[in-house]
C-alpha positions as CSV (number, residue, x, y, z in Angstrom):
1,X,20.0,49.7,-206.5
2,X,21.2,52.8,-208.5
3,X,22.7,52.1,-212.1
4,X,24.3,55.7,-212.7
5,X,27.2,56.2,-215.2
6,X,28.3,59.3,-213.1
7,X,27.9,61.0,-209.7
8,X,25.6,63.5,-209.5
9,X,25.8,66.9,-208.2
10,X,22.9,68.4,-206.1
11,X,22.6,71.6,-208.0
12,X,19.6,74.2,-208.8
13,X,18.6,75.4,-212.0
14,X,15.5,76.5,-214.5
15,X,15.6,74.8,-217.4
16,X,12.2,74.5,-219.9
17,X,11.4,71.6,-221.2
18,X,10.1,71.1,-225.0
19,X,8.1,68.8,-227.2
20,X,6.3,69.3,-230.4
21,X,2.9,70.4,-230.6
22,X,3.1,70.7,-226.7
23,X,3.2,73.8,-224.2
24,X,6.8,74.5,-222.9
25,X,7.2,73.4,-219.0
26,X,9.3,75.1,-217.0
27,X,11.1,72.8,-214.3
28,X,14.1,73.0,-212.1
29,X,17.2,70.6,-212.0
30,X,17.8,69.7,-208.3
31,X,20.5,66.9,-209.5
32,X,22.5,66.8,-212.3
33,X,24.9,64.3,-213.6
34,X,26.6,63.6,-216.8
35,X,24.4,61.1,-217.7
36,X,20.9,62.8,-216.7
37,X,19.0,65.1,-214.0
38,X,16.7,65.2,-211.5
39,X,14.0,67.7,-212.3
40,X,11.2,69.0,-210.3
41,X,8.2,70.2,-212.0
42,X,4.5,70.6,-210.9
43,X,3.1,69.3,-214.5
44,X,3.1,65.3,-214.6
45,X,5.0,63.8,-218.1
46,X,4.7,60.9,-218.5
47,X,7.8,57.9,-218.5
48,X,9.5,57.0,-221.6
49,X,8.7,60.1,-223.2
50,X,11.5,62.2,-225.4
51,X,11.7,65.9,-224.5
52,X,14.2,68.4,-225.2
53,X,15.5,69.9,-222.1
54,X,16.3,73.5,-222.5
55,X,19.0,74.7,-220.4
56,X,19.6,78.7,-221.6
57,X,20.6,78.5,-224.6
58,X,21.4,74.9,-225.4
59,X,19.0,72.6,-225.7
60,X,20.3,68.8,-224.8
61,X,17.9,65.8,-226.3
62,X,16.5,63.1,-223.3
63,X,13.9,60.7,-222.0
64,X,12.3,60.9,-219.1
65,X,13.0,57.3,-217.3
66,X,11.5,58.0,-213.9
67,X,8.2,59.9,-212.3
68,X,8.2,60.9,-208.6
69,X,5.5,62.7,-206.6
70,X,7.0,66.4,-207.1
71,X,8.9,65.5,-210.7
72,X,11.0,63.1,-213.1
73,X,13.9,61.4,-213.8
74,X,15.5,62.0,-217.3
75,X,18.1,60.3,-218.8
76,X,20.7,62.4,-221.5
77,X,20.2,60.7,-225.2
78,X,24.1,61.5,-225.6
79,X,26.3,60.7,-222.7
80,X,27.9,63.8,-221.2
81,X,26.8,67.0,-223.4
82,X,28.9,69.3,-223.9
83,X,26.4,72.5,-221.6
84,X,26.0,69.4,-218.4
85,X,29.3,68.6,-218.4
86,X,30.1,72.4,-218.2
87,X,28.2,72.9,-215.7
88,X,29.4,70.0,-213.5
89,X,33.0,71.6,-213.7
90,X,31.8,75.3,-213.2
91,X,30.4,73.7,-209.8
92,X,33.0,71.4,-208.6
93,X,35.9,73.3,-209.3
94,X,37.3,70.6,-212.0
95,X,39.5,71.9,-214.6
96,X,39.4,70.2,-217.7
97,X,42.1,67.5,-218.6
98,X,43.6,67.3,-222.2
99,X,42.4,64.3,-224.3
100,X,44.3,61.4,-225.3
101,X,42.9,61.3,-228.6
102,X,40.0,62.2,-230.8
103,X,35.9,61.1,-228.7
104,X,33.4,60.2,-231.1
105,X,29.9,60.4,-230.2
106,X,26.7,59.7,-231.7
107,X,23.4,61.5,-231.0
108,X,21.3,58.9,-233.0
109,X,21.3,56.3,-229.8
110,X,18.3,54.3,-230.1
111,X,15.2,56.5,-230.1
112,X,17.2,60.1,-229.6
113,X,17.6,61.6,-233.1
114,X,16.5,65.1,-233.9
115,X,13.5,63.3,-236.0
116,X,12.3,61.1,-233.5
117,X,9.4,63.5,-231.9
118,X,7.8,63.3,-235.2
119,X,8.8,59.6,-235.8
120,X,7.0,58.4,-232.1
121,X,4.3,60.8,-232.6
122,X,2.8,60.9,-229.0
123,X,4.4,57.7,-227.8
124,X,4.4,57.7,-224.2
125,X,1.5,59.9,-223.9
């Protein structure tokens, strides 16, 4: 049974992704959806690990959930960022609506914050 928070869009793109004290992987989103990817990459991560995702410039904070034969599932630390959700319009054709009133978002959901890489040391490893 699939528990997504939004549809996802069958798309590709090269992203890198990053960890402390570890080599930069290059991988390619095949899905993406505004609450994570589907990436494929020939290195194996492991599960419940947090890696940066690097999509050109922006860099968007997430755990990898799932790991298939030819990649991984991750899962975005902050619901819809800003560069995904860009991208899902840019590709759909979807214009943006205006906003009822001010969104608050937090990037410190449990386990996502800037320090937690040095916090979980090689957790998941």
């Amino acid at each position: 049974m699939e528990h997504r928070w939004g549809s996802r869009k069958e798309i590709s793109l090269p992203v890198e992704l990053q960890r402390p004290g570890f080599a930069p992987v290059r991988a390619r989103i095949e899905d993406l959806s505004l609450s994570g990817a589907k990436l494929r990459l020939s290195a194996p991560l492991p599960a419940l690990a947090r890696w940066d995702v690097r999509i050109g410039e922006h860099v968007v904070p997430a755990w990898i959930v799932r790991r298939t034969a030819n990649g991984i599932g991750v899962e975005w630390c902050e619901f819809s960022p800003t560069v995904v959700a860009t991208i899902l319009r840019a590709s759909t054709g979807m214009r943006r609506r205006p906003l009822s009133g001010p969104i608050e978002r937090s990037t410190e959901r449990a386990g996502c914050s800037n320090s937690d890489h040095a916090a979980r040391g090689s957790a998941g490893m």
